[in-house]
Residue, then its C-alpha position, 0 to 999 in steps of 0.5 A: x500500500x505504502x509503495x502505491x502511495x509512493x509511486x502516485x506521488x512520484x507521478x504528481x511531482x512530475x506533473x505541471x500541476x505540482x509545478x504551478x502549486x509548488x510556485x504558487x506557495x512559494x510566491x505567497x510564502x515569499x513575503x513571510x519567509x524574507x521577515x523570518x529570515x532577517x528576523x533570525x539573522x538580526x536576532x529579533x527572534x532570540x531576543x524576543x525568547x529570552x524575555x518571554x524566559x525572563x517572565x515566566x509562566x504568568x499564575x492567574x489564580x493564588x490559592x494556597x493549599x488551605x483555601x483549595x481545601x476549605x473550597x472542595x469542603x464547601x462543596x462537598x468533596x471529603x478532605x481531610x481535617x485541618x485548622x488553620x494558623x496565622x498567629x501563635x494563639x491560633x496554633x496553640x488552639x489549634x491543636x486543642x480542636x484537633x485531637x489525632x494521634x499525629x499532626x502534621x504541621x505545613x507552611x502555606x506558601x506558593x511554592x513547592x518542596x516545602x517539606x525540603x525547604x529552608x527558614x531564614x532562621x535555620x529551621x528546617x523544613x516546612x512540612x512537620x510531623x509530630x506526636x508530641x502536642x508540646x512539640x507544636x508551638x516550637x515548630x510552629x513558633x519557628x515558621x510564623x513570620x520567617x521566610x521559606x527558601x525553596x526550589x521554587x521560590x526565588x530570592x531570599x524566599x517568600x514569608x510564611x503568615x499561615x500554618x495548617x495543621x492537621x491529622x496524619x494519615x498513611x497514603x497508598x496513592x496521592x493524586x492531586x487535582x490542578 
């Protein structure tokens, strides 16, 4: 089949229909193909990448992981249980409404490999399991108000103004919804 198409190819190439098709294309390509290759040659088209590099991709919606949470909530999707922190007061209530064998405390920022991330004063890690109610206030003492290094963030890293906290649960499969 494959060699049939060839061969009525081959025939068509040599026919003036190809030709005037051939030459057609090539008058009306003429114009935009003379602006692509002086852009080229000018660099206009690189120069034009780089700042589109330089932007990035552009984020029209900024929900952090609590709010995503607190939507599906409303809506009735089940999520798991979580309270959210902005102060030490709040945190030191927080646990006090969640009673679980093991909290898992995150940072909420717009950023990923959080639990990987550096604090500007040392702590590590933005993602914290704990079984010791005690242990909480520290670690969240340690994250309100300093600023979160990561692989995605930039500069200095970005400042933590919110906690989550909620129960630990052994995941199978983690899927997540963009």
């Amino acid at each position: 089949m494959l060699l049939i198409i060839i061969g009525l190819f081959c025939l068509y190439k040599r026919s003036s229909k190809y030709r005037e098709s051939l030459s057609f294309f090539s008058r009306k390509m003429a114009a935009p193909m003379k602006m692509i290759r002086t852009s080229v040659r000018h660099g206009l088209l690189q120069r034009l990448w780089n700042k589109a590099s330089v932007l990035g991709s552009v984020r029209c919606l900024h929900l952090q992981e609590y709010q995503s949470k607190k939507l599906m909530q409303e809506n009735g999707i089940s999520v798991q249980k979580f309270v959210v922190a902005s102060n030490f007061e709040e945190a030191e209530h927080a646990t006090d409404h969640l009673d679980v064998k093991e909290y898992v405390i995150k940072a909420q920022i717009l950023a990923g490999g959080r639990g990987k991330g550096v604090f500007s004063n040392g702590f590590q890690g933005g993602v914290h399991l704990t079984k010791d109610k005690k242990q909480v206030p520290f670690i969240v003492e340690n994250m309100l108000g300093s600023k979160l290094k990561t692989k995605q963030t930039v500069g200095d890293g970005v400042l933590v103004q919110k906690v989550t906290f909620r129960l630990h649960c052994d995941q199978i499969k983690e899927c997540r919804l963009c």
